[in-house]
C-alpha positions as CSV (number, residue, x, y, z in Angstrom):
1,X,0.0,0.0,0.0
2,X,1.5,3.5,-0.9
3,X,1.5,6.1,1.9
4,X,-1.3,8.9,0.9
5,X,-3.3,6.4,-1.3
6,X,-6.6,5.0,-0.3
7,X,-7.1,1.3,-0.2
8,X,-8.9,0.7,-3.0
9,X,-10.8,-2.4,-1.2
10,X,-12.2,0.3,0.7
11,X,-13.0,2.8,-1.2
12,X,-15.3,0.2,-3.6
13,X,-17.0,-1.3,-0.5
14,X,-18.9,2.8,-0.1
15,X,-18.9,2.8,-4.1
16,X,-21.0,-1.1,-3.9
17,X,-23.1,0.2,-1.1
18,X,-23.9,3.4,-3.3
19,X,-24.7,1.5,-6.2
20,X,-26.9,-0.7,-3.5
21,X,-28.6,2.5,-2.5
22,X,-29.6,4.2,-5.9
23,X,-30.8,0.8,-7.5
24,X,-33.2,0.7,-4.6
25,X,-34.4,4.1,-4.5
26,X,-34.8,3.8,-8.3
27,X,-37.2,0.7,-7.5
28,X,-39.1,2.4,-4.9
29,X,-39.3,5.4,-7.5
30,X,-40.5,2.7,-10.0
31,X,-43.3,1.3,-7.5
32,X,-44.6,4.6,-6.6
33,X,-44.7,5.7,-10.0
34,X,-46.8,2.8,-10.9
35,X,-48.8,3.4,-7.8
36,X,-49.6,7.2,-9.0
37,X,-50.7,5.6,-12.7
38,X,-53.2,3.4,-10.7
39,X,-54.7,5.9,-8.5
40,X,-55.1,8.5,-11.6
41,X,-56.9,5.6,-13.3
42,X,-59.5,5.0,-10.2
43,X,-59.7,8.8,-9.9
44,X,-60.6,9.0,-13.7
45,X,-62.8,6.2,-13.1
46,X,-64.4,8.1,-10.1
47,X,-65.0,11.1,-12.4
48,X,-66.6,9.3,-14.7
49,X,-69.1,7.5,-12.0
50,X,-70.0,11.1,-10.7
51,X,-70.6,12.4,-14.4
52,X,-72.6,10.0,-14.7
53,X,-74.5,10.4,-11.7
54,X,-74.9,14.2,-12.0
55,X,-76.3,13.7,-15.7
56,X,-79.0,11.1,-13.9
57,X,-80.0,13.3,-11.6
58,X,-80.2,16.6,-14.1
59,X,-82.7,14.4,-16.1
60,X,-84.6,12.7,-12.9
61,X,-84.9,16.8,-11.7
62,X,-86.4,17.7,-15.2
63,X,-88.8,14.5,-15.5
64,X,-90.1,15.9,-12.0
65,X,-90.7,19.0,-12.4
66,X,-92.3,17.9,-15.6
67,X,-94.4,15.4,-13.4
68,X,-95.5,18.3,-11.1
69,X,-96.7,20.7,-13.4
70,X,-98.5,17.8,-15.2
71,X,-100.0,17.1,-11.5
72,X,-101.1,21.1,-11.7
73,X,-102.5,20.8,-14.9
74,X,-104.7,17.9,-14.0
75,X,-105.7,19.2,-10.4
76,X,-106.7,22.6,-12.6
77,X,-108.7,20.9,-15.0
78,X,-110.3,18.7,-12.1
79,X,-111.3,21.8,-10.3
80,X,-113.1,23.5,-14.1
81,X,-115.0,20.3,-14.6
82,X,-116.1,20.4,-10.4
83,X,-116.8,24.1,-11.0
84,X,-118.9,23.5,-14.2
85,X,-120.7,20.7,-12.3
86,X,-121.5,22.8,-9.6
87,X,-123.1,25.3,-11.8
88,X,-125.6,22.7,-13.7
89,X,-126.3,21.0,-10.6
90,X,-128.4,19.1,-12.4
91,X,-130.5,22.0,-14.5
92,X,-130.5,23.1,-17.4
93,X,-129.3,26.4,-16.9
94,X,-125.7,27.5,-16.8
95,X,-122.9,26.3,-19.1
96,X,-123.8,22.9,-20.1
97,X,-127.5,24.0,-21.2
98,X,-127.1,23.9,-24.3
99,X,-125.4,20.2,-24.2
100,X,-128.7,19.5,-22.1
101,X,-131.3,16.9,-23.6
102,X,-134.7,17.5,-23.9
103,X,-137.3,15.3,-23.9
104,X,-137.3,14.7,-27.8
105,X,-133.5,14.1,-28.2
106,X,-132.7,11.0,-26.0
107,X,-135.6,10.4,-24.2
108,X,-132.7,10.3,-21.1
109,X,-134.2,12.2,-17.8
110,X,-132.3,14.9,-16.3
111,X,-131.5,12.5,-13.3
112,X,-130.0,10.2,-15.8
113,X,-127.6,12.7,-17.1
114,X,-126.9,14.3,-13.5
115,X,-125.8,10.6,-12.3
116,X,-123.5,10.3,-15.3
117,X,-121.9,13.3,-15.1
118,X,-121.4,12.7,-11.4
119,X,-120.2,9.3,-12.8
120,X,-117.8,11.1,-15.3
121,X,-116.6,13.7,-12.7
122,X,-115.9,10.9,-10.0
123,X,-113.9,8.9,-13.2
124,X,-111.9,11.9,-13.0
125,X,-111.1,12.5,-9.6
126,X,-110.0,8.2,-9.4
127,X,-107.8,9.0,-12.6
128,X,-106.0,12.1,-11.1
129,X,-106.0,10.2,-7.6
130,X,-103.7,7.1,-9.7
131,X,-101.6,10.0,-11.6
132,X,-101.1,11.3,-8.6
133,X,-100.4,8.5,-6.6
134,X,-97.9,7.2,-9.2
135,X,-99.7,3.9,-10.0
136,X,-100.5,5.4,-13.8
137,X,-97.3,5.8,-15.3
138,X,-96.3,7.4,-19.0
């Protein structure tokens, strides 16, 4: 060995343990590397579940609000026909006179024609009841 001169035994046992060192770290950036790739792809995945969600629940807000101001509509048109049979109340007079029979059209009595439109009225009311109710659906 020359005086001044590392060994060169030792100076290659630091240079192995190096080596050692950076091939490991070089794994570990490797693994956490592929780790990052696998948590973008559930992320992405994520993104797309919510998406999809969000679009779901845009259309199931628009098909209610549709469903409610169908439910208006009918509960309006329920309350004209009640009205209207209010008024005839069985006469002749009002707004349904003219669609009143007389004796020589049908032969029908005026109680006749009072029961069905009580009949046709409560026909209504059962039909807006199941809309509302949700058992009819469209």
């Amino acid at each position: 060995m020359t005086a001044g001169l590392p060994d060169q035994s030792m100076a290659a046992a630091p240079t192995a343990t190096l080596k050692a060192r950076v091939a490991e770290l070089e794994n570990a950036l490797e693994a956490a590397r592929e780790d990052l790739v696998i948590i973008r792809n559930e992320n992405q995945s994520l993104q797309t579940s919510l998406d999809l969600i969000l679009a779901e629940n845009i259309r199931l807000s628009r098909r209610l609000n549709e469903s409610h101001a169908e439910v208006r509509d009918v509960r309006s048109r329920i309350e004209r026909l009640k009205v209207l049979l209010r008024a005839t109340d069985g006469t002749t007079t009002g707004p349904m006179a003219a669609l009143a029979p007389t004796d020589t059209d049908t032969g029908l009595a005026s109680g006749q024609i009072a029961a069905a439109e009580r009949s046709m009225s409560n026909s209504a009311e059962n039909s807006a009841a199941k809309l509302l109710s949700g058992t009819i659906t469209f």
